[in-house]
C-alpha positions in Angstrom: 21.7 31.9 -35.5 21.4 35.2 -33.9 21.8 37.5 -36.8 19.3 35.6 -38.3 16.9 36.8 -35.1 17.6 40.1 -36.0 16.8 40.2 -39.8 13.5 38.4 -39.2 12.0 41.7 -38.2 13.7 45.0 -39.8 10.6 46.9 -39.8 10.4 46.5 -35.9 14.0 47.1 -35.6 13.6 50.2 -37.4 10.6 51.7 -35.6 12.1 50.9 -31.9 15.2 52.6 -33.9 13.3 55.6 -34.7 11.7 55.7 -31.8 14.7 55.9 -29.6 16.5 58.8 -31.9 12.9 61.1 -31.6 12.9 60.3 -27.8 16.7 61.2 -27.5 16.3 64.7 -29.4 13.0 65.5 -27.5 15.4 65.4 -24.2 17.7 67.3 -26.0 15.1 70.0 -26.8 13.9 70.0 -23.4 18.0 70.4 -21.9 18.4 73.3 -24.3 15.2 74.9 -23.4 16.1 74.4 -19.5 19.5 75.5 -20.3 18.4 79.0 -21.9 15.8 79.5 -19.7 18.1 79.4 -16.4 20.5 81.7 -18.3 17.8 84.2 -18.8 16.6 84.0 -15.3 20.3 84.2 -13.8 20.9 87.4 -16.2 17.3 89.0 -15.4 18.0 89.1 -11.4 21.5 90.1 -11.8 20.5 92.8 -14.3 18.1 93.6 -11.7 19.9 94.1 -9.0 22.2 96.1 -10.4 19.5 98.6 -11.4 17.9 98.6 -8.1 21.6 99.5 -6.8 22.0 101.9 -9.5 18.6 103.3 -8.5 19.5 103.8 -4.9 22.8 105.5 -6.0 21.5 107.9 -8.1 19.0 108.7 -5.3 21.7 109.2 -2.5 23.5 111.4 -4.9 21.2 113.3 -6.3 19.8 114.3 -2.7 23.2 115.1 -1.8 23.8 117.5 -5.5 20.3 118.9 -4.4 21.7 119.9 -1.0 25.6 121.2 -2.5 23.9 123.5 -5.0 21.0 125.3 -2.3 24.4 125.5 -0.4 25.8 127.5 -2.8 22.4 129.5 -4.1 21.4 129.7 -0.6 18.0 128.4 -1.2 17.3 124.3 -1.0 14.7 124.9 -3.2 16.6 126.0 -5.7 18.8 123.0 -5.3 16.3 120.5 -5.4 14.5 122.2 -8.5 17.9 122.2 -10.1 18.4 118.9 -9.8 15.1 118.2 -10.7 15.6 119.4 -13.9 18.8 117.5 -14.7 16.8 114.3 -14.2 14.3 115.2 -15.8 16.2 116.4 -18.9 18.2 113.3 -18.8 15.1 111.0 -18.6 13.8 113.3 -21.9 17.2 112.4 -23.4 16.5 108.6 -22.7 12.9 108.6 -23.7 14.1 109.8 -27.5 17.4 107.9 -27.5 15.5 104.7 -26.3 15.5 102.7 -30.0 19.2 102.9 -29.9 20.3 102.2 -26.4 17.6 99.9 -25.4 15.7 98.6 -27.8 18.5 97.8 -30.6 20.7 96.7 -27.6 18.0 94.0 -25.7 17.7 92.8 -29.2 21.4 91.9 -29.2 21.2 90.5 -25.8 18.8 88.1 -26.6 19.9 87.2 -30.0 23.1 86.3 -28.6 21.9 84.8 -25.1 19.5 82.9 -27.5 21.0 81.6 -30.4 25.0 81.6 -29.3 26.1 78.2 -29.7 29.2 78.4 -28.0 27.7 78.7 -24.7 
């Protein structure tokens, strides 16, 4: 008697079916959007910080290089012009190396944080 209940109405068997499977993969969209989102965020502060660190190091050491060299030229100036130049040079080198370092290699981050399946 009860199978009989259930074959009286297949169409609306079928659309509470259908129903339920689009409802279930929406939240499964919405998980894997949460989920790559939080792993972005997460990456982005502790990319972050590791720059500002990075930042404060290379300040602390390139005061101290300033102050070794005018040591040895006698002349702080000199030192700090010196190193001034290094930087500058190196952030010259970065600004014409940046397709290859940066851009090619954020593309590969976020291809991979993106679209890894095996996360």
């Amino acid at each position: 008697m009860e199978n009989n209940r259930k074959d009286d109405h297949p169409v609306e068997d079928l659309s509470v079916s259908v129903r339920e499977y689009l409802s279930m993969k929406w939240d499964a969209i919405k998980l894997g959007g949460v989920e790559g989102i939080s792993v972005f965020v997460s990456r982005f502060v502790a990319l972050s910080l590791s720059f500002l660190a990075l930042t404060v190091a290379f300040l602390f050491l390139g005061f101290a290089l300033s102050y070794c060299i005018g040591d040895a030229l006698n002349s702080d100036v000199w030192g700090f012009t010196i190193v001034g130049g290094a930087f500058l040079l190196g952030g010259v080198l970065l600004y014409l190396l940046r397709k290859r370092f940066m851009v090619n290699a954020l593309v590969r981050f976020f291809v991979k944080l993106f679209f890894n399946e095996t996360r």
